[in-house]
Structures are given as C-alpha cells and as structure tokens.
C-alpha positions as CSV (number, residue, x, y, z in Angstrom):
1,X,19.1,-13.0,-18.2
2,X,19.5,-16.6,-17.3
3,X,16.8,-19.4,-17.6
4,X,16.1,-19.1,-13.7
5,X,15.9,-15.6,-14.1
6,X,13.6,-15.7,-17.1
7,X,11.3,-17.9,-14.8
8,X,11.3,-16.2,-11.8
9,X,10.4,-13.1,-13.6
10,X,7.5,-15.4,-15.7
11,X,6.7,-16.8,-12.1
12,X,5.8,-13.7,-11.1
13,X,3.9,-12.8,-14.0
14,X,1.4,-15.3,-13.4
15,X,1.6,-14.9,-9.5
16,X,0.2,-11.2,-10.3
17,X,-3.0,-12.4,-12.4
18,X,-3.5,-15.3,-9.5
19,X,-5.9,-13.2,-7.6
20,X,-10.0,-12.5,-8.9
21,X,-9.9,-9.2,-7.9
22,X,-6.6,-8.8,-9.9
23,X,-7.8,-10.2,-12.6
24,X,-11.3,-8.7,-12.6
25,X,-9.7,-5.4,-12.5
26,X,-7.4,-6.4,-16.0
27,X,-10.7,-7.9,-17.5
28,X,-12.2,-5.0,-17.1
29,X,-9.5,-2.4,-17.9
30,X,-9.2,-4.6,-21.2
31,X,-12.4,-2.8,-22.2
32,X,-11.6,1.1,-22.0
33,X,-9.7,3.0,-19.0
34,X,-11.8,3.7,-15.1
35,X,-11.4,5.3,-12.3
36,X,-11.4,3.5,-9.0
37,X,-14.8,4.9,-8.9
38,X,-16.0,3.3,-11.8
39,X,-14.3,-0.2,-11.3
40,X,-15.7,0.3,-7.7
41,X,-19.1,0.2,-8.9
42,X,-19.3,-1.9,-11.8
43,X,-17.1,-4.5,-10.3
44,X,-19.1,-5.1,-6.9
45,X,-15.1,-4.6,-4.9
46,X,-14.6,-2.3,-1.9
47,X,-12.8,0.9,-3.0
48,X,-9.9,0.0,-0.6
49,X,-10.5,-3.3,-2.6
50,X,-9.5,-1.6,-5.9
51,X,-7.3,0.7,-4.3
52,X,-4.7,-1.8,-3.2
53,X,-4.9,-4.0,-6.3
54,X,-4.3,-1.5,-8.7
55,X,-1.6,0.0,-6.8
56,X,0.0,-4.0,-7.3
57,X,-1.1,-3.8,-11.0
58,X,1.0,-0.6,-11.6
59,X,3.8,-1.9,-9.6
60,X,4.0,-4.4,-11.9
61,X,3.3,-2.9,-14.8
62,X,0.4,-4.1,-16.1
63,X,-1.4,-1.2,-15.4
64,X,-1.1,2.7,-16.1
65,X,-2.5,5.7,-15.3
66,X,-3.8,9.1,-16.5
67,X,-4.5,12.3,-14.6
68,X,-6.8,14.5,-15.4
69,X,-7.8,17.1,-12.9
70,X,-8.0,15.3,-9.2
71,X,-8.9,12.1,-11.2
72,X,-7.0,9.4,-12.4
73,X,-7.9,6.7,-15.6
74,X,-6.4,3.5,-15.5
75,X,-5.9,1.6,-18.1
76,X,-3.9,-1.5,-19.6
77,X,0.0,-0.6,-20.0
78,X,0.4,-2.6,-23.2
79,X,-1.9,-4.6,-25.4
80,X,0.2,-7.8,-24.6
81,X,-1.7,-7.5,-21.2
82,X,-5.1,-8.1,-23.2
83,X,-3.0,-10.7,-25.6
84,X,-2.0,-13.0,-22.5
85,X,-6.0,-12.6,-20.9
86,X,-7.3,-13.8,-24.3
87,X,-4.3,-16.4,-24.3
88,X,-5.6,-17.7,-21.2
89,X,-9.2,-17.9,-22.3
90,X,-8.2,-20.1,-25.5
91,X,-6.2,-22.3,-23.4
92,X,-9.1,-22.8,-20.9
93,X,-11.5,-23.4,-23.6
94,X,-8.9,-25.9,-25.3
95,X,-8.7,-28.0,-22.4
96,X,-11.9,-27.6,-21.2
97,X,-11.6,-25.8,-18.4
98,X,-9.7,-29.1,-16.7
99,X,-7.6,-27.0,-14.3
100,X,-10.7,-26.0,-12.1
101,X,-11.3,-29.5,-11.7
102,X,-7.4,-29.9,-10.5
103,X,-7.0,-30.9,-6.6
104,X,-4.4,-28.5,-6.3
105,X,-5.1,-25.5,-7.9
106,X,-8.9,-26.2,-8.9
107,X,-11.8,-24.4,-7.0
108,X,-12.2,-27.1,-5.2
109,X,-8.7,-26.9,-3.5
110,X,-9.2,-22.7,-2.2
C-alpha cells in the first residue's frame, strides 16, 4: 500500500467518526453491546437514526454484530476502536479542546 493509499484509507477513518450520531453510537458501544432498541432509547436518536448509522459503522468495520433469536447486539469490532476514542479524548484534553474553537472545523463553523 502506498503513502496515498495509507491516507486515503486513514482519511476515511476519521471521515466515519465525523458525525455525533456516529460517534455517540461508538461511545456508547464502548461500554457493553445494544440493540438498536436500546441505543434508541438511551441515546435520545430516531431508530431510523440508529438504523442507518450502524449499518455505516459495520460497513466500515468498526462495528459488529450478534444474533440471538430475532435480535441482534452490536458491539465494537476490535478494542483498537475504543483505543482510538480514548486517543481522541487525551488529545482534546492535551490541547485543550482548541479544535472547537477552530473557524473551520470548530462548532462555530457547522
């Protein structure tokens, strides 16, 4: 894999954690598996909400899931999926939060 392709794929990465929902769902999963239901509820998201984002999640891989009877549990596909969340939050905290305050991507700028 070449450098471009290395950052593309990285690109992407971080293009799949760039939505709250997205990332609310991860947060959450990082806890203990849920059904749509459950993320539904606890989360304060439509189902069709949760529905379509976890579909994306398991696309990419971040996310898997377990059937059991008509149900399914989703969970985190890997533990460097919780690694990279807690990643993020040390960075944040390092730099004290700064990039909400950027004009670009701050939450000024959606």
């Amino acid at each position: 894999m070449t450098m471009t392709q290395d950052l593309a794929a990285a690109v992407s990465l971080f293009h799949s954690l760039a939505d709250h929902s997205r990332l609310s769902i991860l947060r959450r999963l990082s806890a203990g598996e849920a059904r749509v239901r459950d993320l539904t509820d606890e989360l304060g998201l439509a189902q069709s909400t949760v529905s379509e984002h976890v579909g994306c999640l398991r696309e990419c891989g971040l996310v898997v899931a377990r059937s059991e009877g008509r149900q399914n549990f989703y969970s985190v596909s890997t533990p460097e999926v919780i690694d990279v969340l807690e990643a993020a939050e040390r960075l944040l905290a390092a730099t004290g939060f700064k990039v909400d305050l950027c004009k670009t991507y701050g939450s000024d700028a959606r």
